[in-house]
Backbone bond lengths (Angstrom), bond angles and torsions (degrees), N, CA, C in turn:
res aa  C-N    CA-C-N  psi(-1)  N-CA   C-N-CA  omega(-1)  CA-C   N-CA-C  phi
1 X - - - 1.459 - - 1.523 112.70 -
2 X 1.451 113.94 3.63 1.119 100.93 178.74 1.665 144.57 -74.72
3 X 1.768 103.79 3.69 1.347 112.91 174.08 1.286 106.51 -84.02
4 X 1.667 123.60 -17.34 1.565 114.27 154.37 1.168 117.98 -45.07
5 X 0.668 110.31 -54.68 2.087 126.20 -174.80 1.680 90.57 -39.37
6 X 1.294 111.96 -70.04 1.464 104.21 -179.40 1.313 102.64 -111.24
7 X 1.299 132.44 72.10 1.473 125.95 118.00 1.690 119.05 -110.89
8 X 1.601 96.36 -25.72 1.434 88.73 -149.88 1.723 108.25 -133.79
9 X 1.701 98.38 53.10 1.501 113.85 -168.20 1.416 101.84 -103.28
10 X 1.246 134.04 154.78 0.977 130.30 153.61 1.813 128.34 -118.71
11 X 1.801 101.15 -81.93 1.801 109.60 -172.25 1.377 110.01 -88.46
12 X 1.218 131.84 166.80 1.742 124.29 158.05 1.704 91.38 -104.95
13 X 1.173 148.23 -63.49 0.914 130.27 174.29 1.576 154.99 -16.56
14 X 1.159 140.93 96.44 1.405 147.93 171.17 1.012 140.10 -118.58
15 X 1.372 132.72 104.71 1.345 124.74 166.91 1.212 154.73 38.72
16 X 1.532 159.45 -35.68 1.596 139.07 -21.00 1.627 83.23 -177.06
17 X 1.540 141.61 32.78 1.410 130.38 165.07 1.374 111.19 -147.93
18 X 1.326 116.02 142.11 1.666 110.80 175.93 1.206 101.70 -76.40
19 X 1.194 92.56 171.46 1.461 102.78 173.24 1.539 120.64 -147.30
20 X 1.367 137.94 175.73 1.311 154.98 -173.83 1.007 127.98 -104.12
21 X 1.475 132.25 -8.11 1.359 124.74 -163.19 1.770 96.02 -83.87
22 X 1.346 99.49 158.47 1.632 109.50 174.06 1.758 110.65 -63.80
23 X 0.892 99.66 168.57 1.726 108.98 159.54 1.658 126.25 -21.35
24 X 1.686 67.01 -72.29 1.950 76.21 -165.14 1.529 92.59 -91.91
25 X 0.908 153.63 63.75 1.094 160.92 -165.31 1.877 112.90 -164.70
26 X 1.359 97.59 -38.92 1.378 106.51 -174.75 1.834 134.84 -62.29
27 X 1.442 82.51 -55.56 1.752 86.59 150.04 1.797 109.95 77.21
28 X 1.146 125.37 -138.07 0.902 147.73 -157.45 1.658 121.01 -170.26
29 X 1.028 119.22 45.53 1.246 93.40 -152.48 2.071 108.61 -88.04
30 X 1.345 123.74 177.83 1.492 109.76 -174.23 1.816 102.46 -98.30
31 X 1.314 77.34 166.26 1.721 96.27 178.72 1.697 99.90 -50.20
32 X 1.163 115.89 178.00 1.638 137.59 165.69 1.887 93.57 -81.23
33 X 1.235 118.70 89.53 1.467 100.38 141.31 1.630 79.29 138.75
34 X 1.745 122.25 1.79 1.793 106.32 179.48 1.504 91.68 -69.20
35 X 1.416 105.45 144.61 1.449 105.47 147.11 1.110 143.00 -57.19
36 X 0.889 156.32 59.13 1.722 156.99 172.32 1.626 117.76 -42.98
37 X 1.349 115.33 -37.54 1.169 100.22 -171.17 1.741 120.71 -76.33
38 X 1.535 86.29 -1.98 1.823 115.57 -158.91 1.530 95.84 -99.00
39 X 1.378 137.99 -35.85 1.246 162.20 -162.76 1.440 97.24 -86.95
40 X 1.386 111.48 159.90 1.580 132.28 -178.68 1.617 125.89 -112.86
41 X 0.847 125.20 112.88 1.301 120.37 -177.52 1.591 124.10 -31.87
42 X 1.370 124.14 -0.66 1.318 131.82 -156.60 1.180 92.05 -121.40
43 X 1.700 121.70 -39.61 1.566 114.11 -172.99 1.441 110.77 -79.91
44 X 1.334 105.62 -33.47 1.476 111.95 165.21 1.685 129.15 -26.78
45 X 1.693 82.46 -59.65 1.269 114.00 -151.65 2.412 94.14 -62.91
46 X 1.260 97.21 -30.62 1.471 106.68 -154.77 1.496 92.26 -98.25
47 X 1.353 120.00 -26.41 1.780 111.95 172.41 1.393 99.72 -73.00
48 X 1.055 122.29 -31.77 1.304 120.55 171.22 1.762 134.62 -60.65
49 X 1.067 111.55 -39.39 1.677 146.46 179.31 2.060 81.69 -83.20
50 X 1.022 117.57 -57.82 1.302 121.50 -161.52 2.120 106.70 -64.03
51 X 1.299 104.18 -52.89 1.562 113.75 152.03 1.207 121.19 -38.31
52 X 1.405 128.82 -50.00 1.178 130.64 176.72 1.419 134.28 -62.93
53 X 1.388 123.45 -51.43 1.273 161.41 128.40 1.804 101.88 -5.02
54 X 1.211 122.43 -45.72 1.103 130.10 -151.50 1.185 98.61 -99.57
55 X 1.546 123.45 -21.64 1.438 123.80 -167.05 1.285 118.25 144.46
56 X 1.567 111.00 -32.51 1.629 120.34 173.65 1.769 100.50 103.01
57 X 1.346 91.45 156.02 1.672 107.75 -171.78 1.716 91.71 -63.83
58 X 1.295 132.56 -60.88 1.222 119.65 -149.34 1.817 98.04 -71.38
59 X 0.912 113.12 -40.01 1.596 113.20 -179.85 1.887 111.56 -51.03
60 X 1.344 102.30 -36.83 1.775 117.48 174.93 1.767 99.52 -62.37
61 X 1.252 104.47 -68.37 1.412 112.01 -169.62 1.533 113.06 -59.58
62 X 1.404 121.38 -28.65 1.378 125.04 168.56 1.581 129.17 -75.97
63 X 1.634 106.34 -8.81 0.981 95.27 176.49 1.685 123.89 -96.21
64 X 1.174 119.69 164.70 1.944 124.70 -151.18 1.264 84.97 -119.56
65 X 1.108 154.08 -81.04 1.322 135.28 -113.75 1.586 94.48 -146.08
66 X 1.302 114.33 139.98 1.750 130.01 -177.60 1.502 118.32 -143.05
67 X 1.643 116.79 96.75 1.171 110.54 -170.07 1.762 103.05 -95.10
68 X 1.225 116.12 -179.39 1.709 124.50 169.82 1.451 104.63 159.80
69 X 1.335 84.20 157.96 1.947 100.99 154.69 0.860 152.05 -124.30
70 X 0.896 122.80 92.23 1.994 120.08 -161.13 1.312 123.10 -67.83
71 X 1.531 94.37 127.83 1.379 106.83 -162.13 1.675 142.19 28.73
72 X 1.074 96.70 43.99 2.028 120.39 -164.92 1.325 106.37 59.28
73 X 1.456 121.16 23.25 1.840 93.59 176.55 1.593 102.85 -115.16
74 X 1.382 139.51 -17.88 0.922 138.00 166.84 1.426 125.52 -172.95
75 X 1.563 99.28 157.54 1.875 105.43 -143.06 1.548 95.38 -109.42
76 X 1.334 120.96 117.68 1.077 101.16 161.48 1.794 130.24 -123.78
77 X 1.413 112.72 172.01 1.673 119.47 -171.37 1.438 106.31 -107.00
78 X 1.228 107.53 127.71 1.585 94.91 -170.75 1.338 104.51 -128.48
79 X 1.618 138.01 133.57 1.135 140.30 -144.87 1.635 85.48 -124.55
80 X 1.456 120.71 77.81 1.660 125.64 179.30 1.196 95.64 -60.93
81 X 1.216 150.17 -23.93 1.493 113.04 -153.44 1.946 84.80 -123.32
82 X 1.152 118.49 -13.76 1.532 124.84 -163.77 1.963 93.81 -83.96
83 X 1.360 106.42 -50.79 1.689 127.15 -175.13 1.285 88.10 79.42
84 X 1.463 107.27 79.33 1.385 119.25 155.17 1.456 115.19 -177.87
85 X 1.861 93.78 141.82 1.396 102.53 -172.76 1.128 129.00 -124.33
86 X 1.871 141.87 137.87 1.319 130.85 144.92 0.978 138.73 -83.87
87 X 1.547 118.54 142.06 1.563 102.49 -166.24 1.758 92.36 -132.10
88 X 1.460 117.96 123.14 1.301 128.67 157.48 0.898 133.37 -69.63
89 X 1.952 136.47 120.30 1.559 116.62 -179.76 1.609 93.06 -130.35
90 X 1.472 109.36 94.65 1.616 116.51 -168.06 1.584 102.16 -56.65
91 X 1.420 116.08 -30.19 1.829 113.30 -170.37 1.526 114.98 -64.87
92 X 1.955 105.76 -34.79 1.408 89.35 -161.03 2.302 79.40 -114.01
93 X 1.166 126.27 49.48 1.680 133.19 173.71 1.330 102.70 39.50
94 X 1.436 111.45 35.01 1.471 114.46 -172.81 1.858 106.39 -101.18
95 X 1.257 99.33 137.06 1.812 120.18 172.09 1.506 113.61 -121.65
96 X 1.281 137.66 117.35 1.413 141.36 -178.08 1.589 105.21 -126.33
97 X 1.294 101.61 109.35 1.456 110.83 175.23 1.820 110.41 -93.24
98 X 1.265 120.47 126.37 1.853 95.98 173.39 1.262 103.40 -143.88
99 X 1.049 119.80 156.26 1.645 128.44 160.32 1.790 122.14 -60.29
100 X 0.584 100.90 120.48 2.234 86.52 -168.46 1.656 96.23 -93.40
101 X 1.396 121.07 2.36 1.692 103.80 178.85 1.854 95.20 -111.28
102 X 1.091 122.82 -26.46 1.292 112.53 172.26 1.654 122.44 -108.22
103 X 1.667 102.35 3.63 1.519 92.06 -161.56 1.613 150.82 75.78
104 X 1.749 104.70 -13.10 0.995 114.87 160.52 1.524 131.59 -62.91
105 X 1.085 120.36 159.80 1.479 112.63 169.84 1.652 109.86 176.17
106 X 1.293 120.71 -173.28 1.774 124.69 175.82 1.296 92.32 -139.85
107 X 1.482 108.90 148.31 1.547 127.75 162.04 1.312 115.69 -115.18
108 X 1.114 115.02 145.52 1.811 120.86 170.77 1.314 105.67 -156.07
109 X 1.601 91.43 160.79 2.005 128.90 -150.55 1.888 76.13 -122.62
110 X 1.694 95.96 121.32 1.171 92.57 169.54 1.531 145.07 74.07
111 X 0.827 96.14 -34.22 1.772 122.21 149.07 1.899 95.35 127.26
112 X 1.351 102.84 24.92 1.521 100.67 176.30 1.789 96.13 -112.53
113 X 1.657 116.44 156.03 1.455 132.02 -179.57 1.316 92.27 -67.54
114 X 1.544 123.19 169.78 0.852 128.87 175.98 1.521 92.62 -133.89
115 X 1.219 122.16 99.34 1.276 107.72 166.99 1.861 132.96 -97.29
116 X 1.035 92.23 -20.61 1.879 95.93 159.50 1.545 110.43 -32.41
117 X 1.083 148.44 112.32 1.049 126.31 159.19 1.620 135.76 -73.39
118 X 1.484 119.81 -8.32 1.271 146.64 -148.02 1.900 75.84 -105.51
119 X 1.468 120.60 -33.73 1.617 114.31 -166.34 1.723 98.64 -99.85
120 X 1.365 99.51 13.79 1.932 94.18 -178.24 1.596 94.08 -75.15
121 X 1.557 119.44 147.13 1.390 136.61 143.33 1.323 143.87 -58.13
122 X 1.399 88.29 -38.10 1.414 109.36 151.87 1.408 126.29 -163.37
123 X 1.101 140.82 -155.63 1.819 134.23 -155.43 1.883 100.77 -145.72
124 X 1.309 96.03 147.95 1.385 87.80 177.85 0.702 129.38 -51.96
125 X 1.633 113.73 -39.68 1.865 106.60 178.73 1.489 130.36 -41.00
126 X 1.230 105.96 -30.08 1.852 144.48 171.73 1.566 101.68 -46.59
127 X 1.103 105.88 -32.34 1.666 125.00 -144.97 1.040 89.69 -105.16
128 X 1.340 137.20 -81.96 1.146 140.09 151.50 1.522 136.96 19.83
129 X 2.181 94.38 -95.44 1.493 112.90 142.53 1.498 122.77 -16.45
130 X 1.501 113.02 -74.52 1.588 121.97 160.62 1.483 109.32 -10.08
131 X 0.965 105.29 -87.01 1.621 128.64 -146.80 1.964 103.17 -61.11
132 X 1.495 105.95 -39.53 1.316 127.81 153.87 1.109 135.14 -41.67
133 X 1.401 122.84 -64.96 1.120 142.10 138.92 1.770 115.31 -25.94
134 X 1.111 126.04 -82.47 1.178 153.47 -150.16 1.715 108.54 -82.10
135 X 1.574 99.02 -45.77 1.735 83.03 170.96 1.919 116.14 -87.39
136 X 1.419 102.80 6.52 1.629 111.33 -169.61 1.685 96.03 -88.10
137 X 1.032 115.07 -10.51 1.901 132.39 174.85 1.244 98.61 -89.18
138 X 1.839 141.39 -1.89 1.098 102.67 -174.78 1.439 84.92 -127.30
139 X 1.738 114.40 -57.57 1.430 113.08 -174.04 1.422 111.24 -100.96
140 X 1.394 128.80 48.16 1.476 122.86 151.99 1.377 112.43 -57.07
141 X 1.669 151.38 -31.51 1.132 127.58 177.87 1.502 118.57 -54.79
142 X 1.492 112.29 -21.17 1.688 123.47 175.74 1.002 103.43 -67.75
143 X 1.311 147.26 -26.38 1.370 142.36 -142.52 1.499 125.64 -107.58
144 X 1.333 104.12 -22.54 1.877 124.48 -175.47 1.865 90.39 -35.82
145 X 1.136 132.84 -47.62 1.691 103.90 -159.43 1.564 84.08 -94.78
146 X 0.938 124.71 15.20 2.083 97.58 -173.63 1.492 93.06 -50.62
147 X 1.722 97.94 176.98 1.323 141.61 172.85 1.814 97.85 -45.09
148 X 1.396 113.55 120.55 1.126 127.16 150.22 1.799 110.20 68.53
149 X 1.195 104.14 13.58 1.781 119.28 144.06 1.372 124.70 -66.99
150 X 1.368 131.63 139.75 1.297 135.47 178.39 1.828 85.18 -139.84
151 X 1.408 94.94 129.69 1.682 128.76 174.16 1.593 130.23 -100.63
152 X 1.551 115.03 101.58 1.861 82.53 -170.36 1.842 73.85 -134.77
153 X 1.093 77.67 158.28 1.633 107.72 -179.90 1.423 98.96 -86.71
154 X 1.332 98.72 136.10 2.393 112.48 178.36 0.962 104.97 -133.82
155 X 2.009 125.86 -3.53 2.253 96.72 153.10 1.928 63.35 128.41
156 X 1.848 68.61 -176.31 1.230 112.99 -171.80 1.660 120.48 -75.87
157 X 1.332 132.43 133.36 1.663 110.76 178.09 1.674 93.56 -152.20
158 X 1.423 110.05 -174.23 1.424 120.48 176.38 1.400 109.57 -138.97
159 X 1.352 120.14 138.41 1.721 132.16 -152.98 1.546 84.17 -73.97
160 X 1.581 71.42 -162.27 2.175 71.07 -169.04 1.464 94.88 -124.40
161 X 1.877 117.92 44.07 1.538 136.55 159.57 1.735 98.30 -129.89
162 X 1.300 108.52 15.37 1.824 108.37 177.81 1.215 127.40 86.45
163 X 1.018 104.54 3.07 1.676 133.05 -156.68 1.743 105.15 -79.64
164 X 1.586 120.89 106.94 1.562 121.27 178.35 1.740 118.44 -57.85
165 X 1.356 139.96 118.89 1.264 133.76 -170.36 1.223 119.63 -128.88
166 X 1.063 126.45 144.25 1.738 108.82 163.02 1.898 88.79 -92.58
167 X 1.841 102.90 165.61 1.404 110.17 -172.68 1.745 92.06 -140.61
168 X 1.375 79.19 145.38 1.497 95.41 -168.16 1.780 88.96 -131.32
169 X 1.617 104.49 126.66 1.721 111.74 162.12 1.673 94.36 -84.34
170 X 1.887 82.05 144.80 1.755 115.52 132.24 0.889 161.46 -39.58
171 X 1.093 155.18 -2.85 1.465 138.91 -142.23 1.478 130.48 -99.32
172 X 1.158 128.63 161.75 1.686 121.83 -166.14 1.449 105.34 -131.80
173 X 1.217 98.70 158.89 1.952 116.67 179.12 1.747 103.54 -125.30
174 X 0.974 105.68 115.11 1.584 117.07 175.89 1.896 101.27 31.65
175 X 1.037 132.53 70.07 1.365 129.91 177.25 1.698 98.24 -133.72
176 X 1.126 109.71 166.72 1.935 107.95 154.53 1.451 104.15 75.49
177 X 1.614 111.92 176.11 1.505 99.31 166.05 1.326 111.12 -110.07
178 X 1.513 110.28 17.41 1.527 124.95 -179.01 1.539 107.25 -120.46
179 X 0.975 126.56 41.02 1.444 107.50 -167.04 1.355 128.44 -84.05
180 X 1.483 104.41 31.80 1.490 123.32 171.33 1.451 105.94 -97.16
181 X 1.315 108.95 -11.66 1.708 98.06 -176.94 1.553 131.11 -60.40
182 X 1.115 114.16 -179.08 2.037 113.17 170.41 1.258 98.76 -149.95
183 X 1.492 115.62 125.38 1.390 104.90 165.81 1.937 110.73 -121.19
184 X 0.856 120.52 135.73 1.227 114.03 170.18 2.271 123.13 -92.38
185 X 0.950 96.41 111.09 1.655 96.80 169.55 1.108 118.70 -105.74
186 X 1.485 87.90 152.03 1.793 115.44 -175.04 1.207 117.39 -98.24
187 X 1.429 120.38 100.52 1.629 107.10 168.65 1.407 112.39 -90.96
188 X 1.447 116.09 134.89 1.343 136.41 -160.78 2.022 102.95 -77.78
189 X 1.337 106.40 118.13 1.282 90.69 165.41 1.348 127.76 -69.32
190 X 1.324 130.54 -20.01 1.431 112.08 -173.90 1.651 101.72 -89.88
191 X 1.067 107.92 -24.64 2.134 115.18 -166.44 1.483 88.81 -84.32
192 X 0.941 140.70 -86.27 1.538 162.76 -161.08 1.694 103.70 126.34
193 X 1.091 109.52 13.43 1.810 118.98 -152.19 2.081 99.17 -94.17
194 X 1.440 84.54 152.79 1.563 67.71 174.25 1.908 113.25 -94.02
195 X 0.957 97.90 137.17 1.577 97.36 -141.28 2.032 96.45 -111.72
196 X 1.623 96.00 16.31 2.067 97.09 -175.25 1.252 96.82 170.91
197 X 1.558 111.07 140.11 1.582 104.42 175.60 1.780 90.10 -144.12
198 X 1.532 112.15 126.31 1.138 117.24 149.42 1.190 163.94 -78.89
199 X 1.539 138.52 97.76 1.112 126.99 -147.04 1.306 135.24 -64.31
200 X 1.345 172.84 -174.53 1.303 158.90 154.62 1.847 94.78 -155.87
201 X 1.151 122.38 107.17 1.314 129.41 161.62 1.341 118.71 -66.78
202 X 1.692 127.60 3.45 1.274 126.68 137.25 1.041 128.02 -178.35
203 X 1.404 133.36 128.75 1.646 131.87 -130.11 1.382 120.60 -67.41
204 X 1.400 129.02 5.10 1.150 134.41 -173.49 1.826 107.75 -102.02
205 X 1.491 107.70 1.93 1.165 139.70 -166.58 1.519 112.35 -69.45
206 X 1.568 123.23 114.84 1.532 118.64 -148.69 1.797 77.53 -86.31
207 X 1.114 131.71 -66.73 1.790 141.39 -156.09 1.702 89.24 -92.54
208 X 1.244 91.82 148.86 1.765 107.29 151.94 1.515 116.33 -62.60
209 X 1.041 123.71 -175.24 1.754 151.90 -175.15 1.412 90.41 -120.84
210 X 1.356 129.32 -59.76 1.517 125.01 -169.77 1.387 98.31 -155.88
211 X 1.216 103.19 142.39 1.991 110.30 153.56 1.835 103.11 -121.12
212 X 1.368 101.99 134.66 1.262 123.75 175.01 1.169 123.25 -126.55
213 X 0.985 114.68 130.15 1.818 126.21 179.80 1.928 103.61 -62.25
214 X 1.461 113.54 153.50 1.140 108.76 158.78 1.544 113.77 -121.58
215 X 1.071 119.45 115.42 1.788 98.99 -157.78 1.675 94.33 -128.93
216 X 1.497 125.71 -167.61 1.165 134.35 177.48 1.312 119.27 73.70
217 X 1.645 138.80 5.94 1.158 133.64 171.07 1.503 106.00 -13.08
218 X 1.579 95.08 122.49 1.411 90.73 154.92 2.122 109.52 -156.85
219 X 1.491 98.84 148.37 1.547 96.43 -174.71 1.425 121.84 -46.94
220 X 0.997 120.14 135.66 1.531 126.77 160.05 1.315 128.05 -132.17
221 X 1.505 139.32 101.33 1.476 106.75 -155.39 0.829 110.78 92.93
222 X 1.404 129.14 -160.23 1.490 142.97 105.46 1.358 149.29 -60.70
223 X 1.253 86.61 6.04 1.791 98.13 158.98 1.662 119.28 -132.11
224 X 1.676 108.85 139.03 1.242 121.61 178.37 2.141 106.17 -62.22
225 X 1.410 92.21 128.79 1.475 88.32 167.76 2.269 101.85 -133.95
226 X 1.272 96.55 156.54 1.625 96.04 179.64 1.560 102.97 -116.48
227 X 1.178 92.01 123.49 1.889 99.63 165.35 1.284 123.08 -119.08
228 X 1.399 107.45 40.56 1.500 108.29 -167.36 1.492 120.32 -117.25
229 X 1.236 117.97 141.64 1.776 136.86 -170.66 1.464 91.89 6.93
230 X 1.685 119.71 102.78 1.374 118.91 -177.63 2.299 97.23 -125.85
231 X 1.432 110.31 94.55 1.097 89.89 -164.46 1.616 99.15 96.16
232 X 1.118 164.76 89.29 1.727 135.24 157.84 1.301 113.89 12.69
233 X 1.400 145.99 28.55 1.326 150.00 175.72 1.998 97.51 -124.26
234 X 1.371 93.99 151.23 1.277 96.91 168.89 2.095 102.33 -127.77
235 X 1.258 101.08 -170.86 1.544 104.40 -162.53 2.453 79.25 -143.82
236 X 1.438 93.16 95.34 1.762 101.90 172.38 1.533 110.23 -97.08
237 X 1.657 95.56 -169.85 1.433 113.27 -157.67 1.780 124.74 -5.13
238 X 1.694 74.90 72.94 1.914 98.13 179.16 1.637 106.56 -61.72
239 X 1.145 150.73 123.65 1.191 155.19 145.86 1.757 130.89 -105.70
240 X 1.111 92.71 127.72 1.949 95.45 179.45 1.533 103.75 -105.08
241 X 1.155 122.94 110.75 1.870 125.91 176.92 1.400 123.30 -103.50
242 X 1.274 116.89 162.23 1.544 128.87 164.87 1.778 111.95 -86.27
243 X 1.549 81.27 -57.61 1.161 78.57 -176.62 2.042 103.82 -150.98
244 X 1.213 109.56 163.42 1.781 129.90 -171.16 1.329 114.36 -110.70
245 X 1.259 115.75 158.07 1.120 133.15 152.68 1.778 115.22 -24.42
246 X 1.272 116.59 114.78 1.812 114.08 173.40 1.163 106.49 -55.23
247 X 1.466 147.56 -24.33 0.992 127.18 173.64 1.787 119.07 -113.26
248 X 0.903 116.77 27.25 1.741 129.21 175.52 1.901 93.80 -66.63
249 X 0.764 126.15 -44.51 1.689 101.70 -179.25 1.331 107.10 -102.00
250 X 1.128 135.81 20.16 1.569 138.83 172.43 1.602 104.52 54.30
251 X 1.691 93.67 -127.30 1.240 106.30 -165.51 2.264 107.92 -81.65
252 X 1.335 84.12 10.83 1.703 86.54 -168.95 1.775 122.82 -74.41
């Protein structure tokens, strides 16, 4: 899976504190570093409607714990508000614990450290990438204002299940480990949901690489997430938590 890693990465940025503000107060507001001035009032307007739809910013920002598996090869635990992750790879007895704001972390074979480094399989950055990669397949509808996104609205279109949308482009400024990509999304008129996202492996890119449906909304939490037939791949044992196992990040 590792040409996922680099095909289909996008932000490092997420979310990761509750917060206090009231209701109507709460809003939406963007990461430190989205572009806005670069962005359109229309794309705005629908990442916004699109946040909501999903569960709402404070329900995103409140939530702690995000389990899944991508595409059966590995499961991971993600500590959103802690910035820290595990990642399971049952084939090769592999466990990768890491920090996602500094990059630190330990790996182990078996449930023993591996400290050789010359005997590592792979490196955190690996780990990292992963988690990047892999959670941007589940909650990219959260993501439209991250850090160093620019949003413009391109009209009206229909998915490629018939489906009426408004479409909102991608694009990135030094973020991701791809930050040449373009993706275009579909917000669904009847769902408000984003209902297709197109890939572009680099924004100057006349056709996509792939368009994929995102379908299957279903509750978790308080926020809707989709893990369904994305590509002939699916995204399983989706979980939204309070709280984990005391020892799920080990020594991290």
């Amino acid at each position: 899976m590792k040409h996922l890693i680099l095909f289909f990465v996008a932000i490092l940025l997420f979310s990761c504190q509750k917060q206090t503000a009231t209701p109507a107060d709460y809003g939406n507001p963007p990461a430190q570093g989205f572009n806005e001035s670069r962005s359109d009032d229309k794309a705005i307007a629908l990442a916004d409607d699109v946040m909501e739809t999903m569960g709402g910013r404070r329900a995103w920002d409140n939530t702690r714990y995000i389990k899944w598996t991508f595409f059966g090869n590995r499961t991971h635990t993600w500590d959103k508000q802690g910035q820290r992750n595990r990642i399971d790879i049952p084939k090769d007895s592999l466990t990768i614990v890491h920090n996602l704001t500094d990059q630190t972390g330990h790996i182990y074979k078996n449930g023993a450290e591996i400290t050789d480094t010359s005997q590592l399989p792979l490196s955190i950055a690996d780990a990292h990438a992963m988690w990047i990669n892999d959670s941007y397949w589940l909650v990219m509808p959260f993501k439209l204002k991250d850090s160093g996104v620019t949003l413009t609205y391109t009209g009206r279109d229909t998915t490629v299940d018939g489906r009426n949308a408004e479409v909102v482009s991608l694009v990135f400024d030094n973020v991701g480990v791809t930050p040449q990509n373009k993706y275009l999304v579909y917000v669904d008129d009847a769902s408000g949901l984003v209902s297709q996202w197109d890939y572009y492996p680099n924004a100057t890119d006349s056709l996509p690489a792939f368009q994929s449906p995102w379908p299957e909304y279903k509750q978790y939490g308080e926020i809707l997430l989709s893990g369904g037939a994305i590509r002939g791949m699916r995204m399983t044992d989706i979980e939204v938590m309070d709280d984990v196992p005391a020892n799920t990040f080990l020594d991290l």
